[in-house]
Each structure stands twice: as structure tokens, then as C-alpha cells.
N, C-alpha and C positions, 0 to 999 in steps of 0.2 A: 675523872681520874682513873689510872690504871689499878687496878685491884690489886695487884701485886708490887704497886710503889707507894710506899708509907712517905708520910709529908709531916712534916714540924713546923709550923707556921714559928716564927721567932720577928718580933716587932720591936721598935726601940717604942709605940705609939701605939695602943688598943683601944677602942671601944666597946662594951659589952656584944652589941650585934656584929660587930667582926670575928670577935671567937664562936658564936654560937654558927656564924653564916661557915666559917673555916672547920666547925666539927660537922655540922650536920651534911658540907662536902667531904666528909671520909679524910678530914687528918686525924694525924696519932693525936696529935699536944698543940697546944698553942700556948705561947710562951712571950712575956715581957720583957724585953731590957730595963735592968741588967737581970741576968739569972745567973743564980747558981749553980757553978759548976756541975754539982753532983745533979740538979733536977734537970739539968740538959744531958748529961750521961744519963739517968733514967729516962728521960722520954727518947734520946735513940736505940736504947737497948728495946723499950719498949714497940717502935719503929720496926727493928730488925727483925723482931718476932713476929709482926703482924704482916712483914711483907712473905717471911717464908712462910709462915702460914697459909697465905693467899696464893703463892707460890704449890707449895704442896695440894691445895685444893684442890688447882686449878690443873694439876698433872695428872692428881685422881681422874676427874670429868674429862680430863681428856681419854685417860684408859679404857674407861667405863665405856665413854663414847665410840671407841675405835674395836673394844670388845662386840659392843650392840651391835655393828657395822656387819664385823663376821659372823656373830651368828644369825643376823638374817640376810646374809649371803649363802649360808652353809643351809639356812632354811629354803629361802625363796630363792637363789640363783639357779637352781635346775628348772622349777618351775620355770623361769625368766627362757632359759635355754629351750624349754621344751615349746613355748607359746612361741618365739619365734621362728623355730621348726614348721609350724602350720602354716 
């Protein structure tokens, strides 16, 4: 799954190893028919939160990564300029 798409498995039909095989693949909830209302409103609220979460991480590590990038550009690109000079 993509780390930053949250899943709600919703079944009218569950067996025990179907929810544990659907959390331990990274959804939010796994859910019975019928459910109530409000515990389907919380597990997408819950959903929503964990995608931008994953979302935000995954923008951080990108920063972080394209920061590292420059400074050892700003470290090793002259060196890089000067061996090719030889």
C-alpha cells in the first residue's frame, strides 16, 4: 500500500484472519456490516489523519533529502570540478 492512502476495509462478511491479515497490511479499521454510523465517521476521521500524517512525513524526508543533496554538492562539487580538470 501507499503510505500515505489510508484504507477502511468495510465487509458485510469477516473472519477473524481477514482483519488481522487487513491491519497487519497497514489499514486504518476494519469494519462489519452493518456499522454505525458514528464508528464509520470515526474510523475515517481517523483515516484522514493518518494519511496526512504520512503525507507530512513523507515531505519532511523529502526536504531533508534534497537539503543532504546540497550540501554535499556545496561540499564535494568543486572537489568533483577540480578531479576532472586533471
Amino acid at each position: 500500500m501507499l503510505p500515505h492512502v489510508a484504507v477502511i476495509f468495510l465487509t458485510g462478511h469477516a473472519e477473524i484472519a481477514d482483519s488481522v491479515d487487513a491491519m497487519k497490511a497497514g489499514a486504518v479499521d476494519f469494519l462489519e456490516e452493518p456499522v454505525a454510523e458514528e464508528k464509520l465517521f470515526a474510523a475515517i476521521r481517523r483515516a484522514i489523519k493518518r494519511a496526512q500524517a504520512a503525507k507530512l512525513v513523507a515531505t519532511e524526508i523529502s526536504a531533508a533529502n534534497s537539503a543532504r543533496a546540497r550540501g554535499f554538492r556545496a561540499c564535494y562539487g568543486g572537489v568533483a570540478q577540480q578531479t576532472n580538470r586533471s
